[in-house]
N, C-alpha and C positions, 0 to 999 in steps of 0.2 A: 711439577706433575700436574697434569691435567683438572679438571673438575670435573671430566667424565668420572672419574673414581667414586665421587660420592652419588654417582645417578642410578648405581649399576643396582639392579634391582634383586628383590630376594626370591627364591621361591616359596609356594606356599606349606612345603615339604619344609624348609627351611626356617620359615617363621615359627612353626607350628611344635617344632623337635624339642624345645625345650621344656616342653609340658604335654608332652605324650604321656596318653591312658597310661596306669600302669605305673606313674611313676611319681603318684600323690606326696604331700608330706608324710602320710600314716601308710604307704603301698594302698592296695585294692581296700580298704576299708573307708569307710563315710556316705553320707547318705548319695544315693544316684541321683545324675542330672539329666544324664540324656542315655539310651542305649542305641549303639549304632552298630547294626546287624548281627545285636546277641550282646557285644561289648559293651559293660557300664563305663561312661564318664562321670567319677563322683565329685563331689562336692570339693574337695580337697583339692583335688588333681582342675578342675576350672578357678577357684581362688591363686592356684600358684601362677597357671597361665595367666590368667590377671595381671597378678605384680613381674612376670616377666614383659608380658606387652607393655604396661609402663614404663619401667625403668629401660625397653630398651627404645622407647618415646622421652624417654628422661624428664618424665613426670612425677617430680619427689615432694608436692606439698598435696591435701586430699582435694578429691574433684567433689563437684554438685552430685548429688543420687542419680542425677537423669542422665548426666556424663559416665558416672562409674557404670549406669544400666550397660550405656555403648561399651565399655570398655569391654562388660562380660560378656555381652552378644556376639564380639567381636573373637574375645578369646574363645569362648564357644563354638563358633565355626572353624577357628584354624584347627585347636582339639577332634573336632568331628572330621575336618579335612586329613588332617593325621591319620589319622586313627584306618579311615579307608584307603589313605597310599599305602599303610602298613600291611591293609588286610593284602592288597594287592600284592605287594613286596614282597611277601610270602610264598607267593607260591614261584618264583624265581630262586634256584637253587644257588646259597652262598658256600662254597663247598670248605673255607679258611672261616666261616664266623668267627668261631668260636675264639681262632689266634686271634684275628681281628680285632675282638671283643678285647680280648687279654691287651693288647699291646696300645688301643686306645684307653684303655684303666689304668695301666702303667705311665702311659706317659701323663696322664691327668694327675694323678697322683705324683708324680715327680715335679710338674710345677710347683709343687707346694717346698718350703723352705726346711721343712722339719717334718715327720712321723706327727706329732703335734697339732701342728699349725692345719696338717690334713684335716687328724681328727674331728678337730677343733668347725673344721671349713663342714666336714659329713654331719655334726650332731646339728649344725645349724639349718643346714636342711629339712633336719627331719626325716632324713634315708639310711638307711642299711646301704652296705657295700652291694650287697644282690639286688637293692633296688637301683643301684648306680649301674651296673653291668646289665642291669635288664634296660635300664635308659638308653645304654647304648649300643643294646644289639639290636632296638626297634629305629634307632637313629642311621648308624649303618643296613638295615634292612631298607628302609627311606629313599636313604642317599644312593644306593645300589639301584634301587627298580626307576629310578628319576634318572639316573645317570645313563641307563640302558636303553628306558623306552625315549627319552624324550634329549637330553641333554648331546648322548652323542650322533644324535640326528639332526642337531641344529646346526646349519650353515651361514655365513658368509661371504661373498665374494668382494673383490678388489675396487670393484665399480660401486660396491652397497656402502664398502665405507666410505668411500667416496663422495658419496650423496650426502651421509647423512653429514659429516666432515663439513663439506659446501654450504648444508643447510643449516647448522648448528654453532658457525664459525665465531659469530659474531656475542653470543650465547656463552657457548665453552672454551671454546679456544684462544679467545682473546684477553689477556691480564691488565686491566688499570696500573697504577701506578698503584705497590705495594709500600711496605714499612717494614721494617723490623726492629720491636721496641721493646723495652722493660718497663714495668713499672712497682708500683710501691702503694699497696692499698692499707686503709686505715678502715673496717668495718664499722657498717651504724646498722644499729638494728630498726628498721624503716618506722616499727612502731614505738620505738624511743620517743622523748621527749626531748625540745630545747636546750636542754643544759646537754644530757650527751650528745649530741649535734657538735655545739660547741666545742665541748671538751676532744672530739675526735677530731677535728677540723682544727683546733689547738695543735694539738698533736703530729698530725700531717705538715701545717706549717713548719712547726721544728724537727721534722725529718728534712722538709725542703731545704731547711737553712744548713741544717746538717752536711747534706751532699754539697752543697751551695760552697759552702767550706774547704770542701776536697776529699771530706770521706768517701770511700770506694761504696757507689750507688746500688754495688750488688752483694755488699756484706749489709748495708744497711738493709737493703730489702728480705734477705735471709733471717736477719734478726727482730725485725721489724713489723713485717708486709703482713696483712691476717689473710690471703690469696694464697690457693696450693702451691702458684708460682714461683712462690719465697723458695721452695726449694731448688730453684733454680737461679736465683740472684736477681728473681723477677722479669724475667726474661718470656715474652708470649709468643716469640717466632714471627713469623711472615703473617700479614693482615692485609685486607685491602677493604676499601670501601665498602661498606653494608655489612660490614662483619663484625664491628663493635656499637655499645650504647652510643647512640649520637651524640652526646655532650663528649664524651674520649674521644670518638674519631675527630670530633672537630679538635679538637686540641692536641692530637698526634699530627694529624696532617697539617697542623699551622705550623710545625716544625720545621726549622730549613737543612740544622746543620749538624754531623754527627755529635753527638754528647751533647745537644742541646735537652734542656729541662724545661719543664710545663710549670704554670704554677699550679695550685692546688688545684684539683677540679675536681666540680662534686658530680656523681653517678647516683642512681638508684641503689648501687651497691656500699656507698660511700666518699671516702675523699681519696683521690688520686694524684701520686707525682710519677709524671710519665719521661721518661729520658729514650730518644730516637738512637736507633743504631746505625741505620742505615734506612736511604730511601731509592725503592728499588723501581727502575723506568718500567714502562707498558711495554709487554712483550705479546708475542704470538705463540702458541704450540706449530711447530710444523706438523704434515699430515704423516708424514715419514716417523716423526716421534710417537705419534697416537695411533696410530694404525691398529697397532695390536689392543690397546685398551680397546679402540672402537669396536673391533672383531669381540670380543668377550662380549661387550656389553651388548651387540644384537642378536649374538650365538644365546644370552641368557635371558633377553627380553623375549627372542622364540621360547626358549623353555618354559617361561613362566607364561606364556600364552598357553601352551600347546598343554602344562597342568592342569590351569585355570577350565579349560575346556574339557577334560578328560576327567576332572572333579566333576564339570556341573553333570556329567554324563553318570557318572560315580553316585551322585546324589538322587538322580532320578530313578536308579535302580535300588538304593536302597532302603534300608527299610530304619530309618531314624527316628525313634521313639520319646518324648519327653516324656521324664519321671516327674 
């Protein structure tokens, strides 16, 4: 598949839905942050936008004060951006919400494994069921006025993908010579000391010798590997250059032959025994294959322009007050 797929961009409807006014850890209680034409952003409902813009930046250790300031600012305008496509959203007639509403809570709740496990996923929140169904009638409200005014008015033609196809060839469409590897991690905690250094690098060794032996290199890494991959027999899928720590890519791609093993090699993460599965030659996408990706992604790079500017027009009219 392409690498257009990870270019495609979001809108700012989209960014923003997961910490819509309205849908605090406490509902509408906590102190106000901003009012945006009448509407409180409080204090709760900007901390949760917060930790969802991180985590979906996949920022899991703490930032500097002057980093966290951006991250709020940040969250802050998508919340203020929200909050005005909603006002907007509004007055566009959903005549099925309410089903709507019901059958996106049901199926959310049926992801879940058990009555339980739901529970369990809601107290963590911090929400009521009515605070979930109200997230998701301002979510659907969102997605409805975005999809009408702007999304299905975005066009493409034959020639546009074309171009960008031609222009972007060498970019996206062309694959290096890939991998397909497992491996088998031994964790060191970076602010360890020498001796556990040792002792995990100990350790890795005699898994090496281990597989080295004949044992099945994905039962060992299952019982073995401190990597979520273990659950997989340590298996990382397809890779290509610039995708892993450079001390591992150089010692995957010095691989020649399938079931060949690495010896130990040490990461920022730890010690590593890497075994190749395959090595997969430089290919092309054809334009025939990507055609459709390319159509989506300029159909939604319009949309995301056409919001962008339809905000900033949004913002000059209203009337955004800091608390």
């Amino acid at each position: 598949m392409s690498a257009l797929k990870n270019l495609i961009p979001v809108t700012v409807a989209a960014l923003a839905l997961c910490a819509l006014p309205g849908c605090s850890d406490k509902g509408q209680t906590g102190a106000p942050v901003v009012k945006v034409n009448g509407s409180v952003i409080t204090k709760p409902e900007l901390d949760r936008a917060v930790k969802a813009l991180l985590a979906q930046n996949k920022v899991t250790q703490a930032l500097p004060p002057e980093q966290m300031k951006k991250a709020a600012d940040s969250a802050l305008e998508q919340l203020t951006s929200a909050e005005l496509l909603y006002q907007e959203g509004k007055k566009l007639e959903i005549k099925d919400l309410e089903q709507q509403v019901e059958q996106k809570y049901q199926k959310n709740r049926a992801s879940f494994p058990t009555k339980e496990e739901y529970e369990k996923a809601l107290k963590a929140t911090g929400m009521t069921e009515a605070e979930v169904r109200e997230m998701m009638r301002k979510e659907i409200v969102v997605n409805n006025f975005v999809d009408k005014q702007f999304s299905s008015k975005a066009t493409c033609s034959d020639a546009e993908a074309r171009k960008f196809y031609d222009d972007n060839k060498a970019k996206l469409f062309e694959k290096g010579e890939r991998l397909r590897a497992r491996h088998i991690l031994v964790s060191v905690d970076q602010k360890g000391g020498p001796e556990e250094k040792k002792k995990a690098r100990e350790k890795a060794e005699a898994l090496l010798k281990r597989v080295q032996k004949g044992e099945e290199f994905a039962a060992v890494a299952k019982a073995e590997s401190t990597c979520p991959s273990r659950a997989n027999g340590g298996e990382l899928g397809v890779f290509g250059k610039g995708q892993m720590t450079p001390p591992f890519e150089k010692a995957a791609f010095a691989l020649k032959d399938k079931g060949e093993l690495s010896k130990v090699v040490e990461t920022e993460f730890g010690y590593h025994i890497i075994k190749l599965e395959e090595r997969i030659a430089p290919s092309n996408d054809r334009f025939e294959d990507v055609k459709f990706q390319i159509a989506q992604y300029l159909k939604m790079e319009q949309t995301r322009k056409a919001v962008a500017a339809f905000l900033a027009e949004l913002r000059h009219k209203a009337k955004i007050e800091k608390v």
